[in-house]
N, CA, C and O atoms as a GROMACS GRO file, in nm:
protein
  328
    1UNK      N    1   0.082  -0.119   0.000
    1UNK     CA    2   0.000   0.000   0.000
    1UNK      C    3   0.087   0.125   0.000
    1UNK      O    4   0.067   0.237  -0.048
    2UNK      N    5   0.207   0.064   0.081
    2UNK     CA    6   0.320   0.247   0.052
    2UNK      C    7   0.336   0.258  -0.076
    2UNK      O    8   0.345   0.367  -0.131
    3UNK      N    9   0.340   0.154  -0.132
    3UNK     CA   10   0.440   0.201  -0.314
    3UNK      C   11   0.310   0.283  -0.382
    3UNK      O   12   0.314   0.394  -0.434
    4UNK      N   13   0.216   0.212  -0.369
    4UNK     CA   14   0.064   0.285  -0.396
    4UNK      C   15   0.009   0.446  -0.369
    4UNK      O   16  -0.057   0.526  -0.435
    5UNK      N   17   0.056   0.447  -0.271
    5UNK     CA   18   0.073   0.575  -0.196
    5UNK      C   19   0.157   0.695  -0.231
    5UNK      O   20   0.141   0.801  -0.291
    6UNK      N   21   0.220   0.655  -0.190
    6UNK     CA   22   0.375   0.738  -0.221
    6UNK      C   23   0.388   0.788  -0.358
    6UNK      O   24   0.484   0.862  -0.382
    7UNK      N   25   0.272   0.749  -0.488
    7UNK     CA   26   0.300   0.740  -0.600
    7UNK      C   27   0.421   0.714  -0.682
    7UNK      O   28   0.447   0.752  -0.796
    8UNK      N   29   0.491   0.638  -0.595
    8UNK     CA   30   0.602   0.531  -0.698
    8UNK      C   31   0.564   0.443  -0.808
    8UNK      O   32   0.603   0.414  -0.921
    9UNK      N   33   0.451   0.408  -0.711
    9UNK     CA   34   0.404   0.310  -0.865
    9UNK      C   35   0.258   0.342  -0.863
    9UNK      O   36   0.209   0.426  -0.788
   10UNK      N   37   0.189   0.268  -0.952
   10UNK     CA   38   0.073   0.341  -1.015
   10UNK      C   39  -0.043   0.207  -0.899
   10UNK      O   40   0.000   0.096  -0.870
   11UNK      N   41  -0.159   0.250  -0.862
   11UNK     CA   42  -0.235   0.114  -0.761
   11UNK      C   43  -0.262   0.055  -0.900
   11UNK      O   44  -0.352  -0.014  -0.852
   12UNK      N   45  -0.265   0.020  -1.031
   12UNK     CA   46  -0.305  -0.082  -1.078
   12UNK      C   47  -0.153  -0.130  -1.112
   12UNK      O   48  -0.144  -0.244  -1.155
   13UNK      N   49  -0.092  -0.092  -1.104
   13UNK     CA   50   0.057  -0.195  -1.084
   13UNK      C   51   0.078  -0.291  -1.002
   13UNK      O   52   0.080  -0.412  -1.025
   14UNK      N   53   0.097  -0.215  -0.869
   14UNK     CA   54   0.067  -0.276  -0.746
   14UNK      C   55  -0.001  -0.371  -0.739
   14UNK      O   56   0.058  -0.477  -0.718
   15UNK      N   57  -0.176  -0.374  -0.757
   15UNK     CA   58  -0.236  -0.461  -0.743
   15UNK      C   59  -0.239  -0.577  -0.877
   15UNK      O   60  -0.317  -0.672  -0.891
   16UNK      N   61  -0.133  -0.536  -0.963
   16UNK     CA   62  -0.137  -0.665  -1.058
   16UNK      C   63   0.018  -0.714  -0.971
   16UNK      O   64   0.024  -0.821  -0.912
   17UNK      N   65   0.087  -0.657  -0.974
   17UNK     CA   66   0.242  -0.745  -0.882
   17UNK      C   67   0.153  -0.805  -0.766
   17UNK      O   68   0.210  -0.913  -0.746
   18UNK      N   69   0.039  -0.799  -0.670
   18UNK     CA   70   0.004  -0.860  -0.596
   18UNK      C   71  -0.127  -0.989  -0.626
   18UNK      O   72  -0.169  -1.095  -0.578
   19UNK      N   73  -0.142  -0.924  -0.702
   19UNK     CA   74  -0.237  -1.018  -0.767
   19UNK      C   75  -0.379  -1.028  -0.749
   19UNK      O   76  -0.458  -1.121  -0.734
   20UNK      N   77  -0.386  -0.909  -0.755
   20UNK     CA   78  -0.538  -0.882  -0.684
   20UNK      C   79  -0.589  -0.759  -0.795
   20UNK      O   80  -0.521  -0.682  -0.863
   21UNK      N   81  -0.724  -0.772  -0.785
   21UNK     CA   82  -0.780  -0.644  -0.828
   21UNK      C   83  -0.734  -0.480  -0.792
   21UNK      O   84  -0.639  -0.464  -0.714
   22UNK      N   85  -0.785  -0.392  -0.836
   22UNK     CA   86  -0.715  -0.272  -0.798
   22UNK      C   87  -0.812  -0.236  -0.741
   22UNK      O   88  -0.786  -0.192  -0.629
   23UNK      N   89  -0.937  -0.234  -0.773
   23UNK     CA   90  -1.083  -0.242  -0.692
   23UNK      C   91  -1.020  -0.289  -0.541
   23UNK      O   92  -1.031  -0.211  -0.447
   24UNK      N   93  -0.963  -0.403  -0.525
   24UNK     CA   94  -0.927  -0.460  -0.398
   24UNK      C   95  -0.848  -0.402  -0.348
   24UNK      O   96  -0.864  -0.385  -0.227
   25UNK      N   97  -0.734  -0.348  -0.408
   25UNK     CA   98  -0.650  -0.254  -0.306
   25UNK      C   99  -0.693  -0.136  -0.307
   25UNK      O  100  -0.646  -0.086  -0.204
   26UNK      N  101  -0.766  -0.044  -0.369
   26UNK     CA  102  -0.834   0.056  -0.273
   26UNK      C  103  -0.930   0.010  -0.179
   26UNK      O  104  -0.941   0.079  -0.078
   27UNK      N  105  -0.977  -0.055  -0.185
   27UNK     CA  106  -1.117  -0.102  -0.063
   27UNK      C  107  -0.992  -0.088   0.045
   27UNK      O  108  -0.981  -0.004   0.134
   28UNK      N  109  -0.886  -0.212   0.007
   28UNK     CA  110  -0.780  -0.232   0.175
   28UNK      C  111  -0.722  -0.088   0.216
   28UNK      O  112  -0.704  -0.048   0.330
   29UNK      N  113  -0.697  -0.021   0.096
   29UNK     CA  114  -0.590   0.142   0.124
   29UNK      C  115  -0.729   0.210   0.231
   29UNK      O  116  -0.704   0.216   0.352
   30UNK      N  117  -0.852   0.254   0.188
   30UNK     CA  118  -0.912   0.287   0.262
   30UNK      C  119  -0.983   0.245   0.370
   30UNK      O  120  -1.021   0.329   0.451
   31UNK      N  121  -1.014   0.102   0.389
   31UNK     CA  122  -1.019   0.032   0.536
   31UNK      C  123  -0.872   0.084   0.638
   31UNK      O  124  -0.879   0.112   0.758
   32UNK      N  125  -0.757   0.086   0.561
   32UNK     CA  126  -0.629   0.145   0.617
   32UNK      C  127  -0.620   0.274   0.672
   32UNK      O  128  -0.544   0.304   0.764
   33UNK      N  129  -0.733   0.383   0.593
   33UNK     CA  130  -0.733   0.495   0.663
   33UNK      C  131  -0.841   0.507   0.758
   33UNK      O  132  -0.870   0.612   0.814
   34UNK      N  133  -0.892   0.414   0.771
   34UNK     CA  134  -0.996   0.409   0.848
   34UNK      C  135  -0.978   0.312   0.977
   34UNK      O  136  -1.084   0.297   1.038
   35UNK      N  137  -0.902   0.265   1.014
   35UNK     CA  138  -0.812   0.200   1.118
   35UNK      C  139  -0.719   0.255   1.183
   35UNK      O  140  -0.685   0.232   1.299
   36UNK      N  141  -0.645   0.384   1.054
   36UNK     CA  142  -0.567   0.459   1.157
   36UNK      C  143  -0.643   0.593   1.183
   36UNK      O  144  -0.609   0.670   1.273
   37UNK      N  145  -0.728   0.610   1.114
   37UNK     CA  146  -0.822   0.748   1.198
   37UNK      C  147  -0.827   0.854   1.116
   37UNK      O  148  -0.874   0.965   1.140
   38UNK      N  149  -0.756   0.798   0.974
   38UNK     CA  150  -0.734   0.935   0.891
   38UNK      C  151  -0.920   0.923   0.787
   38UNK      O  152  -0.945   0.949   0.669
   39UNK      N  153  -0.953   0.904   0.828
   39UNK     CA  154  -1.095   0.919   0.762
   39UNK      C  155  -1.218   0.806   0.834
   39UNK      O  156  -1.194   0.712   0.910
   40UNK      N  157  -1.339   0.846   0.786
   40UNK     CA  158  -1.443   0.838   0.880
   40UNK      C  159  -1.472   0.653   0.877
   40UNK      O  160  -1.387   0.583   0.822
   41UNK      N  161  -1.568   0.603   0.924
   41UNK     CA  162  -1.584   0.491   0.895
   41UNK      C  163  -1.576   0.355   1.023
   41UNK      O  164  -1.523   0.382   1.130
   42UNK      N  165  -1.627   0.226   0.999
   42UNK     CA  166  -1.622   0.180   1.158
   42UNK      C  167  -1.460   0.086   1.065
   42UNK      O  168  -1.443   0.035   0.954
   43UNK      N  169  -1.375   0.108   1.186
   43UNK     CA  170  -1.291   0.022   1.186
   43UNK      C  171  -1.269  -0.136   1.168
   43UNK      O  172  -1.370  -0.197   1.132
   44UNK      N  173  -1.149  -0.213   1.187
   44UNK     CA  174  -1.197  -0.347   1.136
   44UNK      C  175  -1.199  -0.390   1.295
   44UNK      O  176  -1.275  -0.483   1.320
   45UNK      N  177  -1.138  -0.343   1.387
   45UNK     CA  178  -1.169  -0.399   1.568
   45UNK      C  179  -1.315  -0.360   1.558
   45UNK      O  180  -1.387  -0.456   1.581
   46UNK      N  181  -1.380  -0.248   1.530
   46UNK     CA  182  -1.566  -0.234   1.558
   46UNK      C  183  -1.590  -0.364   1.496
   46UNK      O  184  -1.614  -0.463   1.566
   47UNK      N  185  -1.587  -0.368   1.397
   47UNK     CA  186  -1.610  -0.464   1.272
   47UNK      C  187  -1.638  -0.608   1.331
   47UNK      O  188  -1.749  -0.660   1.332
   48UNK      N  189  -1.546  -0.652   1.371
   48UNK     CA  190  -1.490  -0.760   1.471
   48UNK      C  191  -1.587  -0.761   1.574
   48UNK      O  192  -1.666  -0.855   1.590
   49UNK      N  193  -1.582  -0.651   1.652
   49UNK     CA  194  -1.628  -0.671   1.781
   49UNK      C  195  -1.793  -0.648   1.744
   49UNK      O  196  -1.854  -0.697   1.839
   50UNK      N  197  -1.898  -0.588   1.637
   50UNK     CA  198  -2.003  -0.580   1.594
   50UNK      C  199  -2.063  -0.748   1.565
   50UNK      O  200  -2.157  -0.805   1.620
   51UNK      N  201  -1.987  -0.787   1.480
   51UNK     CA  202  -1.973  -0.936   1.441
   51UNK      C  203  -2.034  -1.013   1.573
   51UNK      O  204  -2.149  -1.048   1.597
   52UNK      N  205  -1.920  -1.025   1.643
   52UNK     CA  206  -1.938  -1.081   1.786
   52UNK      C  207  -2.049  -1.059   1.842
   52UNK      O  208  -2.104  -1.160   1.885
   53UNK      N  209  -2.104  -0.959   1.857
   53UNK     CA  210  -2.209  -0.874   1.964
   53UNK      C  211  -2.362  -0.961   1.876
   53UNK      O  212  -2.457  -1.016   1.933
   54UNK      N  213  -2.344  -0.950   1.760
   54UNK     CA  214  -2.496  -0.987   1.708
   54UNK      C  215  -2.493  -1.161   1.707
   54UNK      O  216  -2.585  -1.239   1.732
   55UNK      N  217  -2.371  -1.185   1.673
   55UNK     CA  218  -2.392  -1.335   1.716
   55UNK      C  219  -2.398  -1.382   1.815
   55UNK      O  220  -2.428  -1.501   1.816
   56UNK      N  221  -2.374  -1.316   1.941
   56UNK     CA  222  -2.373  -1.336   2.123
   56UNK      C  223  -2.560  -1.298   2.115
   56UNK      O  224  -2.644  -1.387   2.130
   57UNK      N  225  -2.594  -1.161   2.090
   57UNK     CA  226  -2.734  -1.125   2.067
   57UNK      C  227  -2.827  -1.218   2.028
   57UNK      O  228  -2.934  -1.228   2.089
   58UNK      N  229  -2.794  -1.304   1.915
   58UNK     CA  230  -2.879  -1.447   1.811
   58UNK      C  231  -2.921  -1.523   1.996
   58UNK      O  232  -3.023  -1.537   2.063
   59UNK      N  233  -2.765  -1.555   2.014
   59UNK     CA  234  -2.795  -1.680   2.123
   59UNK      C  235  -2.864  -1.616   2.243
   59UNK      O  236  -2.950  -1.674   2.310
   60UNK      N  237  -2.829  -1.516   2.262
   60UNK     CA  238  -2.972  -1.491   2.403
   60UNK      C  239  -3.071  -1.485   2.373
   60UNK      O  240  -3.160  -1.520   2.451
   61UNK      N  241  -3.103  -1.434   2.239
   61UNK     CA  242  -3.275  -1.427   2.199
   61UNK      C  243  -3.281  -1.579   2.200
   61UNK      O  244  -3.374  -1.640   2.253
   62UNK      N  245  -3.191  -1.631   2.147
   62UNK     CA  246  -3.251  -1.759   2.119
   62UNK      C  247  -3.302  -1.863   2.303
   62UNK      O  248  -3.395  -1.937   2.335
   63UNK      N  249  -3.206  -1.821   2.358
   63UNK     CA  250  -3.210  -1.889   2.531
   63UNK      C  251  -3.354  -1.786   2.590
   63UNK      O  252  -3.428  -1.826   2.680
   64UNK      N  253  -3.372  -1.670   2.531
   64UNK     CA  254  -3.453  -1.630   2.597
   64UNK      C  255  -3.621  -1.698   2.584
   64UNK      O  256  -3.703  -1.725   2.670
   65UNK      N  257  -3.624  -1.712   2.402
   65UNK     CA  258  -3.709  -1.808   2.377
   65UNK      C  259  -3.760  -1.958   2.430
   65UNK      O  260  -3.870  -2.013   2.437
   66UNK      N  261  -3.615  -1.999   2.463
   66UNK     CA  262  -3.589  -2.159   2.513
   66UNK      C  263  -3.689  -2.176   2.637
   66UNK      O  264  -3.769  -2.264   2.667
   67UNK      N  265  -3.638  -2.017   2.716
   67UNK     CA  266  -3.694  -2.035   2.850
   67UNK      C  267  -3.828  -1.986   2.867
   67UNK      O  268  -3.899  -2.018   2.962
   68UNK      N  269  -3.872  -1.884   2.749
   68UNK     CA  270  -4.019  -1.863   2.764
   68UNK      C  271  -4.078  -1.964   2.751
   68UNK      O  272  -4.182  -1.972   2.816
   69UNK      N  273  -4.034  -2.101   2.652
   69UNK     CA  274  -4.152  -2.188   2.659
   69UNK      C  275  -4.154  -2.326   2.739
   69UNK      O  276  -4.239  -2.414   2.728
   70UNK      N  277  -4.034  -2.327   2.830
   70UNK     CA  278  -4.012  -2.401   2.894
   70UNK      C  279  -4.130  -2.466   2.995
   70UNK      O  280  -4.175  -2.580   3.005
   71UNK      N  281  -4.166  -2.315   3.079
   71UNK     CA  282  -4.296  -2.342   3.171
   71UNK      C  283  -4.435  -2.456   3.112
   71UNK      O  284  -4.506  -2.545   3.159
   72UNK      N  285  -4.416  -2.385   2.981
   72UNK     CA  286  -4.538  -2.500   2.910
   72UNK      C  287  -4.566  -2.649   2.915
   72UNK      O  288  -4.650  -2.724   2.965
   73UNK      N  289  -4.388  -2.661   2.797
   73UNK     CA  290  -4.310  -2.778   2.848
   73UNK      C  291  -4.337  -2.846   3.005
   73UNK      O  292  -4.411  -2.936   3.044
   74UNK      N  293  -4.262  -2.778   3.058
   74UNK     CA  294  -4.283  -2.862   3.189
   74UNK      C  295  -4.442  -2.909   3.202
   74UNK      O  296  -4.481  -3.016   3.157
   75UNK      N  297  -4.524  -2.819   3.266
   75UNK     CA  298  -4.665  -2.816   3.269
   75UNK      C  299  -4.708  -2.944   3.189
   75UNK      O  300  -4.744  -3.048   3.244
   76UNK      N  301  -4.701  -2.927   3.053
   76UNK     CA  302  -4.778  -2.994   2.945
   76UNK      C  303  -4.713  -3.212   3.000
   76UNK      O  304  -4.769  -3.321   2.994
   77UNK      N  305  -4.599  -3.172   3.036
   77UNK     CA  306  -4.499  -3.345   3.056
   77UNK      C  307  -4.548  -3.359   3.207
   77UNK      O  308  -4.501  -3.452   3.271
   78UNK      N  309  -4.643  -3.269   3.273
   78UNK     CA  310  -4.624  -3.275   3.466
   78UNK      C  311  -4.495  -3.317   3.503
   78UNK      O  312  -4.486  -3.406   3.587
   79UNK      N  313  -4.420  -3.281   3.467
   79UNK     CA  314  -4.274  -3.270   3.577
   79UNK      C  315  -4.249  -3.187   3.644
   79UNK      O  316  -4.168  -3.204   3.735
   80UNK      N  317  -4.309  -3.072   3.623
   80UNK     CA  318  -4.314  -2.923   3.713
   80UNK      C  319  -4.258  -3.020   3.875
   80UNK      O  320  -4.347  -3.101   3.903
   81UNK      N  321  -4.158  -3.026   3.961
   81UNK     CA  322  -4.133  -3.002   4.010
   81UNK      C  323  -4.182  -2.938   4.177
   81UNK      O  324  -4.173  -2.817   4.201
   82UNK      N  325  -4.230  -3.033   4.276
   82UNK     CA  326  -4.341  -2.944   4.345
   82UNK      C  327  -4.282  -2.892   4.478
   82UNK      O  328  -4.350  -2.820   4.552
   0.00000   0.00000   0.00000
């Protein structure tokens, strides 16, 4: 991304010596400025840690469900417990 930068070499150079689209190395150059703070945007740690949060979120809705219908469950098998 420095040679890219720096205008030493041109980003579709770059991204053919790397082997990637040039489409692809701007997406990474600007996820890059956006990790170090030089422009707006959620970072790739938010990113990460967003990820996490909604898949932790899935499983409590999902336990929360488990346990709303549990009472039934029980009830419906009489194991309720006395």
């Amino acid at each position: 991304m420095d040679l890219a930068r720096s205008g030493r070499q041109p980003v579709a150079k770059v991204a053919s010596d790397l082997g990637i689209s040039e489409s692809c190395l701007r997406r990474w150059m600007a996820q890059d400025d956006v990790d170090a703070g030089r422009r707006e945007g959620v970072s790739s740690d938010e990113r990460r840690e967003l990820v996490e949060l909604r898949r932790r979120n899935r499983v409590l809705e999902m336990e929360v469900e488990i346990l709303k219908r549990a009472p039934a469950y029980f009830a419906r098998e009489n194991v309720l417990p006395k």
